[in-house]
N, C-alpha and C positions, 0 to 999 in steps of 0.2 A: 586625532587620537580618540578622544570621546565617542566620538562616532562608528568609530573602530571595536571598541569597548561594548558601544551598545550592540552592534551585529552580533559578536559573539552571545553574548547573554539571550536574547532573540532565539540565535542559533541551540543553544545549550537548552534551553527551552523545551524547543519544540524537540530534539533531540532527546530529552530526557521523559515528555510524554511518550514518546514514537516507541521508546522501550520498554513502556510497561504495556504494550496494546496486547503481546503475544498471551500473558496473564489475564488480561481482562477477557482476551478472548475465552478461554480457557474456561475460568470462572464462569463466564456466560453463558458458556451452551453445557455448564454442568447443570443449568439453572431453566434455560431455554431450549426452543427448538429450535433451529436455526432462521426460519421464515420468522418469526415473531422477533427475535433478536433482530435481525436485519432491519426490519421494519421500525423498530422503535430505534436504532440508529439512525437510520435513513434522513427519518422525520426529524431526529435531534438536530444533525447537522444541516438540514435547509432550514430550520428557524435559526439556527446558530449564524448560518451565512447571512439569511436575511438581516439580521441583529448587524452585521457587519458590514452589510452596505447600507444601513440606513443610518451607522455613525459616521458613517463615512458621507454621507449625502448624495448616494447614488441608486436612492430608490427608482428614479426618472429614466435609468438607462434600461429596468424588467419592461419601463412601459413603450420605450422608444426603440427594443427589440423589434426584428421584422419578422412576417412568415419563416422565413427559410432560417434566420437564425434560433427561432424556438425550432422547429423542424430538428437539426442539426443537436440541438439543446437532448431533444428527444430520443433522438438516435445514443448519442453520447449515455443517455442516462440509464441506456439498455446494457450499455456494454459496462458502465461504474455509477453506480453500486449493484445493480440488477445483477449483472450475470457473474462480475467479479467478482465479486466478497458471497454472490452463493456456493459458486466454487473453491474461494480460499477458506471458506471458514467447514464447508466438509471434510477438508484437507484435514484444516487445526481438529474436527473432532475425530477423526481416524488417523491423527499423529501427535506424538508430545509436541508443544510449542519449539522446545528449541531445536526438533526437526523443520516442521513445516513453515515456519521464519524464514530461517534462512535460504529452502526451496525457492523459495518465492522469490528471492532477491537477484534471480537471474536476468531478471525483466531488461536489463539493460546492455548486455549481450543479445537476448533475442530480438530486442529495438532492432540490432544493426542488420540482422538478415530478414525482418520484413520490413525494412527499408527500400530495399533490392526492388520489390512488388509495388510498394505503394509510394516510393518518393524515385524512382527510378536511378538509386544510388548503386555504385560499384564495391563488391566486398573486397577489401586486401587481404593478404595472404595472416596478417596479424589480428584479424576477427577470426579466424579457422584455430590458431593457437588460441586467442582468449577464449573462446568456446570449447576447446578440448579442455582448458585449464580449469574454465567454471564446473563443469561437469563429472570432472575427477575429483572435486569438491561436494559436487551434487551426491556423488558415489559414496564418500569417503563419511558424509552425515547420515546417508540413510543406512548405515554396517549398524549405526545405534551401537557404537563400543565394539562394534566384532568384526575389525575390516578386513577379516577372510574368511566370514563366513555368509553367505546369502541369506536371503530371506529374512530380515532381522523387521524390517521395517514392512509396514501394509502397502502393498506394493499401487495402490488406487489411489490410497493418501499422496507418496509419492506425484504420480502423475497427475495429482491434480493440484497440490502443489506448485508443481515445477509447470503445468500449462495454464495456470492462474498468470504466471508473467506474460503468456501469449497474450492473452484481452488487455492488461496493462499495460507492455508497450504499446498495441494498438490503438490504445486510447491515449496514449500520450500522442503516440502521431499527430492523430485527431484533431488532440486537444491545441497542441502547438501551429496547426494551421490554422485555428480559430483567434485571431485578435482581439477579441472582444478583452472588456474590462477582466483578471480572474477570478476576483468574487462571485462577478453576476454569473460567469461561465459556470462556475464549482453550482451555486444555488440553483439555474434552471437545471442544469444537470441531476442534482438530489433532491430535486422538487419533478420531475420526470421520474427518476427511480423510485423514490417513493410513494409515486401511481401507477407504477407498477405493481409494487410489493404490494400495494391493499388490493388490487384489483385479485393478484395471485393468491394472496391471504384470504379472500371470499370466495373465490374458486373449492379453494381447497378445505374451508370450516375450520382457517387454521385459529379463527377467532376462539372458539371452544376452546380453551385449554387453561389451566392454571399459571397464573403470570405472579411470580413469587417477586419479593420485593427486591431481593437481592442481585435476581436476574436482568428484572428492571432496570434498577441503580447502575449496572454492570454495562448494559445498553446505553445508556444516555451516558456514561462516561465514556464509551468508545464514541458515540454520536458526536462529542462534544471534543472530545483529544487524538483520534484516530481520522475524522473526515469532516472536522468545523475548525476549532478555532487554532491549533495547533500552525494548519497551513498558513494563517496569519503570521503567527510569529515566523516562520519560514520565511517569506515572502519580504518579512521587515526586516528581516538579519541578510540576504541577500540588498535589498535596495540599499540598506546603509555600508553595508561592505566596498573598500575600493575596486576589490578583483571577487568576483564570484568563489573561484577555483577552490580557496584554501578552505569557503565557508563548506561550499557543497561537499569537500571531502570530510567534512564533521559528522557526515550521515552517518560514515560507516563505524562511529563508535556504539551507534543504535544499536545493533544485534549483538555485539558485546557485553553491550550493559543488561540488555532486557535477561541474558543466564542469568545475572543474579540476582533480579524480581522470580524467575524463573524456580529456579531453584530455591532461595528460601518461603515462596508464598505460596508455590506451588506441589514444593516438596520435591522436585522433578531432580533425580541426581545426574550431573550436565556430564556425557560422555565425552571423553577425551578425544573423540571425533569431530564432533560439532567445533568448537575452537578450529580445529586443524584444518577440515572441510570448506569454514567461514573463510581463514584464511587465503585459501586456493579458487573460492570465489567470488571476493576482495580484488585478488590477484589481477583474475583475467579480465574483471571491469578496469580498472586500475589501468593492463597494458591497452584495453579496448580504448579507452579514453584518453591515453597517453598522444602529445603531440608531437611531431618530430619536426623537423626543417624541411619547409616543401607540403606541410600540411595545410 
């Protein structure tokens, strides 16, 4: 029972950072430009990992890494944080947070059809429904209050948004065929992105610019609750749990909760869509995930 106890709390945790991230985002690139934001999370959360495996005593597995799994590290760190969070976080500044949140959270319906391509899996007729169902959710957030009228929402924001899940499933794929340890995975991963981002950040003289402190602060709190240490409590509230199932449906109180950081810190008034939307693509992950007899 204790232990039971302690999952949740773990769980609750890391759930209750995961929903102020949409805010901080927000606050951040009012502050930053998105390469300089990026960059100082990046960097936050691979000390923060590294921090994580050297309490743990597994600094000796960065150095017993081979060629091809830094290689792989490499690759990995192109697709998150590099390319994905340059994508999601253009999204979040060409849309209110409690749109481009919840866009984003299709990532697990799109898992199942680039499944097809790179794990040579077969679609059922119940991913076509969960996909129409996420989608008329995708529809129903971006009306922004006005679901018969077009145009409400920045239609770029949208699709970047909604193809921000594309590189996250993919990289979950990825990531799930990689066995290694997942600290040390997560760390060379944001320790790869984060040579990226300075190398691009020098490219571009993104150095030159005024780095306000609050922007800053905003950066290393995502660095540190959005892509460091949060995924820890995750990770402990799953191991200590008897069944996975009941912990990992805790996510979806996340986008719930973050309206109202949202709305009170942000000022953002949350349209009666978003809820509705969230819920219909809630839904179709929900039936996508669902198991029947015979599965």
């Amino acid at each position: 029972m204790e232990r039971i106890r302690q999952s949740y709390i773990y769980a609750l945790i890391a759930i209750f950072f995961w929903s102020t991230i949409p805010t901080a985002f927000k606050i951040c690139l009012s502050e930053l430009e998105i390469l300089p934001m990026l960059t100082i999370a990046s960097l936050t959360s691979a000390l923060i990992l590294f921090m994580i495996l050297a309490a743990g005593g597994k600094i000796d597995l960065i150095m017993r890494s081979t060629r091809k799994e830094l290689l792989g590290s490499a690759v990995l760190g192109l697709i998150n944080p590099f390319l994905y969070y340059l994508i999601l976080l253009k999204a979040y500044q060409l849309l209110p947070a409690q749109v481009a949140q919840p866009l984003n959270m299709i990532w697990p319906i799109i898992l199942v059809f680039l499944s097809v391509p790179v794990l040579g899996q077969k679609i059922r007729t119940k991913s076509f429904i969960a996909l129409f169902i996420s989608f008329a959710g995708v529809y129903i957030i971006s009306s922004q209050g006005k679901l018969f009228s077009t145009g409400q929402s920045n239609l770029a924001g949208v699709l970047l948004a909604t193809g921000s899940s594309v590189f996250w499933a993919f990289y979950f794929i990825l990531n799930v065929k990689d066995k290694r340890d997942e600290a040390l995975k997560l760390f060379l991963n944001f320790l790869s992105g984060s040579f990226y981002l300075i190398v691009f950040m020098t490219i571009t003289h993104s150095w030159d610019i005024d780095y306000g402190l609050k922007g800053v602060l905003s950066a290393v709190y995502i660095g540190i609750f959005e892509m460091g240490i949060t995924f820890f409590f995750w990770l402990k509230a799953l191991q200590l749990a008897p069944t996975t199932d009941k912990i990992s449906n805790l996510v979806y109180i996340a986008p719930f909760l973050s309206l109202i950081f949202v709305h009170f810190i942000l000022n953002e008034p949350v349209y009666y869509t978003t809820p509705a939307g969230l819920l219909l693509i809630i839904s179709g992950i929900w039936m996508q995930n669902r198991k029947h007899a015979g599965d």
